[in-house]
Rosetta silent file (secondary structure, phi, psi, omega in degrees, C-alpha in Angstrom):
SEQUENCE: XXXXXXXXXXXXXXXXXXXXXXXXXXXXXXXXXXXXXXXXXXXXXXXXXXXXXXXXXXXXXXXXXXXXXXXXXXXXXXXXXXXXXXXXXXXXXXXXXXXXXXXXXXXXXXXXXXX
SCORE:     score description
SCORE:     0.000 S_00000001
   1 L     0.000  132.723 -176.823    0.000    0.000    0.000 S_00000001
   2 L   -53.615  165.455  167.889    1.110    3.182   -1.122 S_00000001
   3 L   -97.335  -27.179 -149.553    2.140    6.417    1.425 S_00000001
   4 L   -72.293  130.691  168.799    1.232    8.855   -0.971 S_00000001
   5 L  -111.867   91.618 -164.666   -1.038   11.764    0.365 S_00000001
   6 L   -28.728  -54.497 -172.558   -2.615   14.019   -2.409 S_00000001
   7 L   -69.528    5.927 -168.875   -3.150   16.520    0.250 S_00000001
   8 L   -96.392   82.827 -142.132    0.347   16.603    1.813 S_00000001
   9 L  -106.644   13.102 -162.580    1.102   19.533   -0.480 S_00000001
  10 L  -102.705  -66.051  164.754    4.798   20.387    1.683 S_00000001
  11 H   -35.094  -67.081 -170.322    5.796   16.732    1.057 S_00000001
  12 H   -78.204   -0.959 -178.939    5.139   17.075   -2.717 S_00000001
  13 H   -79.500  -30.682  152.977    6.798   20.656   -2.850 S_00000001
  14 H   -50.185  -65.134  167.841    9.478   18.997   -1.269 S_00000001
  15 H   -53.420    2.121  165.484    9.949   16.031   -3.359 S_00000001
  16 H  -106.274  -55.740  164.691   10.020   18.351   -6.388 S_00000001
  17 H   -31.096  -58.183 -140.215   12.925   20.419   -4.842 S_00000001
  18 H   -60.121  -70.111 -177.639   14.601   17.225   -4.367 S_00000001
  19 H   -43.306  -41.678 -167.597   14.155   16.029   -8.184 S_00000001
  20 H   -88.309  -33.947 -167.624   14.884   19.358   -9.902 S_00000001
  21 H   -77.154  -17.665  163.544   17.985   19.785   -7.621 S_00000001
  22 L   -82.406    2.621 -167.187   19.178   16.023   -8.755 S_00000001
  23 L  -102.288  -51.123 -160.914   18.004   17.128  -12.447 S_00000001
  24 H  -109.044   -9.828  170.559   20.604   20.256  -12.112 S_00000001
  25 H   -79.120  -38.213  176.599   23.401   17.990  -10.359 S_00000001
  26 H   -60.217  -37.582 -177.099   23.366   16.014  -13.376 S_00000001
  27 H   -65.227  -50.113 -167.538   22.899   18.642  -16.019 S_00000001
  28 H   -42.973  -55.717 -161.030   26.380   20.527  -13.923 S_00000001
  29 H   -53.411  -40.695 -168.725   27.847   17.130  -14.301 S_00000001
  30 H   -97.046  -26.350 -176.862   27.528   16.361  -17.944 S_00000001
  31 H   -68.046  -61.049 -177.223   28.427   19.999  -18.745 S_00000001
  32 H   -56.741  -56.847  177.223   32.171   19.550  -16.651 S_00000001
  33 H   -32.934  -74.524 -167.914   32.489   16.445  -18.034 S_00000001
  34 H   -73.648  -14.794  177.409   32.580   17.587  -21.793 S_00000001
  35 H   -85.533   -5.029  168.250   34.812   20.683  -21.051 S_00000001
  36 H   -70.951  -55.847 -163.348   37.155   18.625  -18.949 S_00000001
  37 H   -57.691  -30.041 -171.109   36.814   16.304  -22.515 S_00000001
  38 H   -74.521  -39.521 -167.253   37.488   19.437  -24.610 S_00000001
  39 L   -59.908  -26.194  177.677   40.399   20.581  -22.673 S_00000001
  40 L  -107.148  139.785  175.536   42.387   18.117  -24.227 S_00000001
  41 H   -39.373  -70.466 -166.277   43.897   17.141  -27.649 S_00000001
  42 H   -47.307  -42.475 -166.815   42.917   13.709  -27.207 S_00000001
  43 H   -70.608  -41.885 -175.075   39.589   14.371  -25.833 S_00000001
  44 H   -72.132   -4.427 -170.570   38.897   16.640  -28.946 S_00000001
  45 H  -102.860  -17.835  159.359   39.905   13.892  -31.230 S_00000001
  46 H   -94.274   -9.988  141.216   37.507   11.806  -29.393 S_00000001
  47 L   -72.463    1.391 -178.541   34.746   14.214  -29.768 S_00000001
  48 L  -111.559    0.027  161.865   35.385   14.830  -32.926 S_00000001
  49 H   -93.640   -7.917  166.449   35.164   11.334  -33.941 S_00000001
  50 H   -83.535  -10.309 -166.217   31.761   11.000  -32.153 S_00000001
  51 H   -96.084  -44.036 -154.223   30.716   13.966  -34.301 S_00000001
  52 H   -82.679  -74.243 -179.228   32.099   12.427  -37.423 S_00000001
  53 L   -80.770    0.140  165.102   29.968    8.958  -36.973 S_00000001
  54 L   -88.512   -7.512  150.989   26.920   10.131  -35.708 S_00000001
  55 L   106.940    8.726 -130.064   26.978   11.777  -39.199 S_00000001
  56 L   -88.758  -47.363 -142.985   26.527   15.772  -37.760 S_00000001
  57 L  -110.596   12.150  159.362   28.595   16.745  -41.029 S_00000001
  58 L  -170.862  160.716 -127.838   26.444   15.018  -43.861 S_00000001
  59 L   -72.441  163.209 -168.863   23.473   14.494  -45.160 S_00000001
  60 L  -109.438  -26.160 -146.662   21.272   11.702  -43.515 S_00000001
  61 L   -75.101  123.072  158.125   18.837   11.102  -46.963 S_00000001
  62 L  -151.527  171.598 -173.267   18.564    7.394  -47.946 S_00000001
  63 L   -55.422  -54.355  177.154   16.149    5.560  -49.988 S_00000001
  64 L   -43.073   86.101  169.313   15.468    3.622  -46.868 S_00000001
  65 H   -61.768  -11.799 -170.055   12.889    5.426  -44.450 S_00000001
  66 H   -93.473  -45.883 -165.222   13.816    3.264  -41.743 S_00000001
  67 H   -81.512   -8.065  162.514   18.016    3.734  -42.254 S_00000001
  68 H   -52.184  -45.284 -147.960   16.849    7.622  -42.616 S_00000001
  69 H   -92.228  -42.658 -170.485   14.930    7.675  -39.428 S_00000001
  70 H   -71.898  -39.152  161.763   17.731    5.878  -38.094 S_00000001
  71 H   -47.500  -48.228  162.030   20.689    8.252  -39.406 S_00000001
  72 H   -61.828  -24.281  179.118   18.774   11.181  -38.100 S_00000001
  73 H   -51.662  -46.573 -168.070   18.463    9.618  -34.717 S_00000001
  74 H   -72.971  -77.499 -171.120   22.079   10.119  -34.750 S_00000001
  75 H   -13.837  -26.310 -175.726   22.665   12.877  -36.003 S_00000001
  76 H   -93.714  -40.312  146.774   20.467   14.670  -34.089 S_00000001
  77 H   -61.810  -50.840  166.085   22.463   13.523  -31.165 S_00000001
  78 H   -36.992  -38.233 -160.401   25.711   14.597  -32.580 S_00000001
  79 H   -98.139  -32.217  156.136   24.431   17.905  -32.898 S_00000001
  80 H   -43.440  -38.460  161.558   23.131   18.010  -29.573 S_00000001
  81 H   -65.671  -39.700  179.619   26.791   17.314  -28.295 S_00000001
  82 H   -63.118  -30.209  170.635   27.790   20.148  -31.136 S_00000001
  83 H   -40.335  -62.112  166.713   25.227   22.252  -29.462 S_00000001
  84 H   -40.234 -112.304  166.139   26.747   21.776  -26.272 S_00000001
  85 H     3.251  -77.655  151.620   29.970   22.569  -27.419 S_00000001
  86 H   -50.634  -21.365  179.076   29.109   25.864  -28.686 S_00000001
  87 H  -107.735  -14.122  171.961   27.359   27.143  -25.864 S_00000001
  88 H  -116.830   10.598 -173.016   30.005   25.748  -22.977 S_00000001
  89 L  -171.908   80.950 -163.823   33.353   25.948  -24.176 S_00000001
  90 H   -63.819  -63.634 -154.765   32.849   28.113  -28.087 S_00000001
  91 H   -49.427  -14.550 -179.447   36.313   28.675  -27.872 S_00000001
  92 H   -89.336  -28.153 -167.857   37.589   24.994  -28.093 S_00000001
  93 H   -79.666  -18.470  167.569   35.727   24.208  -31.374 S_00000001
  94 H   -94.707  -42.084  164.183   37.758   25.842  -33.934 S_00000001
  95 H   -35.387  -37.539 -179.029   40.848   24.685  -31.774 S_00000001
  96 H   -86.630  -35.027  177.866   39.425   21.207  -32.729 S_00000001
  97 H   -59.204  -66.879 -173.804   38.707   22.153  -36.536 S_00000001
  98 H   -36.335  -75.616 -179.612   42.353   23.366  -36.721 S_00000001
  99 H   -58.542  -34.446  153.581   43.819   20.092  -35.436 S_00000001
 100 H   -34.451  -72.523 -161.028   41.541   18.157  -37.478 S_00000001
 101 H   -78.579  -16.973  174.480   42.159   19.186  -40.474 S_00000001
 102 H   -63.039  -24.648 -158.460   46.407   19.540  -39.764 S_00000001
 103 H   -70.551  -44.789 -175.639   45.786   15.628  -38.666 S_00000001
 104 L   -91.033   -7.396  174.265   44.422   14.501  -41.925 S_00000001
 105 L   -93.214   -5.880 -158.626   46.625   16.713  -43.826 S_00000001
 106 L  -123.548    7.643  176.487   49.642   15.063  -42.357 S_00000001
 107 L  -130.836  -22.934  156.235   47.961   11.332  -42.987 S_00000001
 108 L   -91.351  -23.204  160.508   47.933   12.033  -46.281 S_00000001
 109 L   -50.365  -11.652 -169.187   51.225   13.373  -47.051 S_00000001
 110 L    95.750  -40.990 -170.004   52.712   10.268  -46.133 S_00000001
 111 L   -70.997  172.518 -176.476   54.576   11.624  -42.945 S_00000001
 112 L   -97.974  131.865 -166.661   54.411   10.328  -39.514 S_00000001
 113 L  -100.904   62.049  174.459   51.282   11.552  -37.545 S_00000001
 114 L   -51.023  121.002  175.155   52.722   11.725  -33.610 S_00000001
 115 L  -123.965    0.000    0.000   49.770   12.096  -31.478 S_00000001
């Protein structure tokens, strides 16, 4: 049998503090989390390879409504992390283009790519 009292209206204002303040520990959490990831070479080369296969940087369109639906699933996560990105840490994302593109110019050249 249940506890719950409709009319106990201190209890549910409480138990909504509770939830929104474990709602905003979590949001804080996943926010440090990618700029601690960004802060780093490596960590941008692993976000930028999460960016790269969820597909954020080309078209999604197939014949296929179902491999469409699914390619936008990602994508639309990808860009939620790119979102992200731009709004906590702007300043890291060209810092990431920039190494991209020396990384792959320096994998094609032939030369050895020290990371």
């Amino acid at each position: 049998m249940s506890n719950y009292d409709p009319t106990d209206i201190r209890s549910q204002e409480r138990a909504k503090a509770d939830t929104d303040l474990r709602n905003k520990l979590a949001k804080d959490t996943e926010e440090a989390d990618l700029k601690w990831l960004m802060g780093s070479k490596r960590g941008r080369r692993i976000v930028w390879r999460f960016l790269d296969r969820a597909g954020v940087f080309r078209l999604s369109f197939n014949t296929n409504s179902m491999t469409m639906a699914f390619n936008e699933g990602n994508r639309n996560e990808g860009l939620r992390i790119l979102a992200q990105i731009h709004t906590l840490c702007p300043e890291l994302y060209p810092v990431m283009v920039k190494e991209q593109i020396h990384d792959n110019r320096n994998a094609d050249d032939g030369s050895r790519n020290d990371h």
